[in-house]
Every structure is written in structure tokens, then in C-alpha cells.
MDTraj code that builds the backbone (N, CA, C; nanometers):
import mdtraj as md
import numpy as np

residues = "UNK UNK UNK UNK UNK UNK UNK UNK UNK UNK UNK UNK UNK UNK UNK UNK UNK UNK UNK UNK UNK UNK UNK UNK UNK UNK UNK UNK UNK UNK UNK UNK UNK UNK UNK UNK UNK UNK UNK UNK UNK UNK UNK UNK UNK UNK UNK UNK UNK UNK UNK UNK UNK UNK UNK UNK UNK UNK UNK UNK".split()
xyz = np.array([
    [1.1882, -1.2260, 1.6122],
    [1.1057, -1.1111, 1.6428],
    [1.1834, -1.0213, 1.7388],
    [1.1994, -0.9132, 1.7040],
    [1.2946, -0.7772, 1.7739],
    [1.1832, -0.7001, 1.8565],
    [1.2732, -0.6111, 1.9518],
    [1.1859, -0.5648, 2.0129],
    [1.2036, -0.3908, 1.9776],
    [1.0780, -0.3109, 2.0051],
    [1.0843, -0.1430, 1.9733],
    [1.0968, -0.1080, 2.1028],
    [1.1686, 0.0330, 2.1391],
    [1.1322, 0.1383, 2.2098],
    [1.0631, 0.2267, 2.1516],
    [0.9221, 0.2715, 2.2360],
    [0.8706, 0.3609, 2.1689],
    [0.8218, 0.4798, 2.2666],
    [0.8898, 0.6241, 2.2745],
    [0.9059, 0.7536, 2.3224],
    [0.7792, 0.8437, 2.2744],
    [0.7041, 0.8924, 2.3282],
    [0.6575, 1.0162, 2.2928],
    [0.6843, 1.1371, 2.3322],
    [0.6866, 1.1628, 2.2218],
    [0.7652, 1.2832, 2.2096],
    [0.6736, 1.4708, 2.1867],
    [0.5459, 1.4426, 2.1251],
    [0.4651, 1.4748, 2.1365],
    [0.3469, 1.4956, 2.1947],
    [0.2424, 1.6002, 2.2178],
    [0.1446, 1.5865, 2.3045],
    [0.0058, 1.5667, 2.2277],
    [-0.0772, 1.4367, 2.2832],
    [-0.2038, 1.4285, 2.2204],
    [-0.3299, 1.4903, 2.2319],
    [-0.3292, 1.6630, 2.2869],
    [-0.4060, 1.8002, 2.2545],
    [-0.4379, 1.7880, 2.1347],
    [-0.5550, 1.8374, 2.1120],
    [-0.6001, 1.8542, 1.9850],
    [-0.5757, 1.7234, 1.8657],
    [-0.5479, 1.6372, 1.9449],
    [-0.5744, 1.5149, 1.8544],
    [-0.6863, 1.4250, 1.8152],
    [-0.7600, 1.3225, 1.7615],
    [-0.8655, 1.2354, 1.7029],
    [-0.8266, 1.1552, 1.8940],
    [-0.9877, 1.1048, 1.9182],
    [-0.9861, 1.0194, 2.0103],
    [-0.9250, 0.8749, 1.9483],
    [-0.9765, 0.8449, 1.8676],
    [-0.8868, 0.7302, 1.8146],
    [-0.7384, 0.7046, 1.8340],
    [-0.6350, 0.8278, 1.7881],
    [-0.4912, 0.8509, 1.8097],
    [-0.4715, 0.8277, 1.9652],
    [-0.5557, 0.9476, 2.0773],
    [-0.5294, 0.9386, 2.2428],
    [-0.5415, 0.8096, 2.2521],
    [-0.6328, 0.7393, 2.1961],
    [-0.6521, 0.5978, 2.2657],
    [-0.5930, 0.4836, 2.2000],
    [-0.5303, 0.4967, 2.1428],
    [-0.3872, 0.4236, 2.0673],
    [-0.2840, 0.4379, 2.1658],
    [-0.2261, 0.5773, 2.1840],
    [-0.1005, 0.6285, 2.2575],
    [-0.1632, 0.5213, 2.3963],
    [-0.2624, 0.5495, 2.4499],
    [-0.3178, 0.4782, 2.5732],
    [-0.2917, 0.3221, 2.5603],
    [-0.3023, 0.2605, 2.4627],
    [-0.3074, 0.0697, 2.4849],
    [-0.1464, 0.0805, 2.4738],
    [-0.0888, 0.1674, 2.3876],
    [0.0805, 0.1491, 2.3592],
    [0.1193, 0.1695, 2.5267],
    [0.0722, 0.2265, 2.6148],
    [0.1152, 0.2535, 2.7506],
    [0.2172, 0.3835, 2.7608],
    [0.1503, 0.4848, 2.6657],
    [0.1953, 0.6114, 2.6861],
    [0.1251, 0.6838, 2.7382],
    [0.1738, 0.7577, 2.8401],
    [0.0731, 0.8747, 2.9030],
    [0.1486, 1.0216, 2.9191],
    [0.3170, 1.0251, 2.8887],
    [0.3100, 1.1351, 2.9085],
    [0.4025, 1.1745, 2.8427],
    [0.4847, 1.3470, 2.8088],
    [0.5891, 1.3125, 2.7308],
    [0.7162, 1.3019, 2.7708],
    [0.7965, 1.2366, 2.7035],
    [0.8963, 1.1333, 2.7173],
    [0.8870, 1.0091, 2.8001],
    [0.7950, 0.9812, 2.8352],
    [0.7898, 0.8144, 2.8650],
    [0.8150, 0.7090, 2.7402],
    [0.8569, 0.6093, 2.7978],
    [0.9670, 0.5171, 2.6763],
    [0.8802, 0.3880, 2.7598],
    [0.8431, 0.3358, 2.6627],
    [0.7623, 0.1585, 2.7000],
    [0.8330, 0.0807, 2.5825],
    [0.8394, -0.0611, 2.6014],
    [0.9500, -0.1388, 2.4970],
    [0.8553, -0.2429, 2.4910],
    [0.8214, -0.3234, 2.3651],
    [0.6857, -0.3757, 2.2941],
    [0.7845, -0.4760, 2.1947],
    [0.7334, -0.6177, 2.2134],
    [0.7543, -0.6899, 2.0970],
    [0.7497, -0.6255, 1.9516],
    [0.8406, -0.6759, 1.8237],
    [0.7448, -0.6226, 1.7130],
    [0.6675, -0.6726, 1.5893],
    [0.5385, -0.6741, 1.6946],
    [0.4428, -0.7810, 1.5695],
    [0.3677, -0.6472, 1.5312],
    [0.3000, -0.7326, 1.4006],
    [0.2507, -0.6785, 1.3375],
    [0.1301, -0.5715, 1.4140],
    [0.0529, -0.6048, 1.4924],
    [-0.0335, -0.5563, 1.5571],
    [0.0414, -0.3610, 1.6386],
    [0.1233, -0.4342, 1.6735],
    [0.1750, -0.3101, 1.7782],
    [0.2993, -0.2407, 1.6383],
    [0.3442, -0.2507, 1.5664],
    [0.4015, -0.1804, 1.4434],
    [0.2585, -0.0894, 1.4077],
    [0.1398, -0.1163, 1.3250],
    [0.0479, -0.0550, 1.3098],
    [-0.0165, -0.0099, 1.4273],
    [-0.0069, -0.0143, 1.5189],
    [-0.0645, 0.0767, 1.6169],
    [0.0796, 0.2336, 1.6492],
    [0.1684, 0.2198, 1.6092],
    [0.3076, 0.2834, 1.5965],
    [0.2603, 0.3645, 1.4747],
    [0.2502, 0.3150, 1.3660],
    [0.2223, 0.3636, 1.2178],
    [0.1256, 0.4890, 1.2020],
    [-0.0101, 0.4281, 1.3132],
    [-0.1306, 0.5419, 1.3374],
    [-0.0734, 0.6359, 1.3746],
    [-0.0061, 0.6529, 1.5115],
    [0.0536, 0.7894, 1.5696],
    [0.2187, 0.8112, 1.5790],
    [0.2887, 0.8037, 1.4721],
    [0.4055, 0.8333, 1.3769],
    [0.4834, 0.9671, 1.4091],
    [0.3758, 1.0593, 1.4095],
    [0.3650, 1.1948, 1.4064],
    [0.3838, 1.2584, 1.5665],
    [0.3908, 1.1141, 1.6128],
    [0.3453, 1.1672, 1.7726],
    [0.4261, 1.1116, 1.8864],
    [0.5333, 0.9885, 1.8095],
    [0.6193, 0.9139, 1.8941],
    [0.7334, 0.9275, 1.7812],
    [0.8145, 0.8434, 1.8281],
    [0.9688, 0.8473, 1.8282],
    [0.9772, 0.6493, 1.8497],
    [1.0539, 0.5899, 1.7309],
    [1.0766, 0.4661, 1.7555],
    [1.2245, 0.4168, 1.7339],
    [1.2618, 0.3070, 1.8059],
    [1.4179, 0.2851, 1.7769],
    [1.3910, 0.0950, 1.8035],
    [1.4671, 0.0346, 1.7366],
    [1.4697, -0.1117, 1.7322],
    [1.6134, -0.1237, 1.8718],
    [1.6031, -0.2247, 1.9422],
    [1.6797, -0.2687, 2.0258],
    [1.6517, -0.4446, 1.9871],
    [1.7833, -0.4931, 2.0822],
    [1.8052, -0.6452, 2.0627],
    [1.7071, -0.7147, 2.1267],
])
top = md.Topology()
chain = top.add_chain()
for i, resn in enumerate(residues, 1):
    res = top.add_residue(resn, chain, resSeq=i)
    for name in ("N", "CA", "C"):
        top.add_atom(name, md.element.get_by_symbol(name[0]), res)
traj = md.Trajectory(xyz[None], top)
């Protein structure tokens, strides 16, 4: 199991509360903050929802 960096890169204005509160459990709050997350299945699909809104890269 590898691990992600995941950047946002985008701002969640005018987005679904569902999406803000995704970016929120991922431990994003602002833009360009970078948090690094196992990659299970759970936190990949929470990535997948807001796609449009982060930036992902695999590290060792």
C-alpha cells in the first residue's frame, strides 16, 4: 500500500456541501496545502469525488 500527496489547488466557492466536506475529512483547508494519506480504497474515492478540485501524485 503506497502513499498519495494530495494539493488543492482549487477553491471550494460555489461548490456542493458534500464536495467542502470531503476537502474537510481529506484535511484540506486552503489553497495549496499538501496532506499525504495512505492509499486505500476509502481515501482514493474520497480523491475521485473532488478530482476537479485537487491535484494528486503517488510517493514511496
Amino acid at each position: 500500500m503506497g502513499k498519495i500527496k494530495v494539493t488543492k489547488v482549487k477553491s471550494a466557492i460555489n461548490r456542493t456541501q458534500t464536495q467542502k466536506r470531503t476537502l474537510e475529512a481529506l484535511g484540506l483547508k486552503k489553497i495549496g496545502q499538501v496532506v499525504e494519506h495512505n492509499s486505500t480504497p476509502n481515501i482514493l474515492g474520497m480523491v475521485s469525488k473532488v478530482k476537479h478540485l485537487v491535484s494528486v501524485e503517488e510517493t514511496k
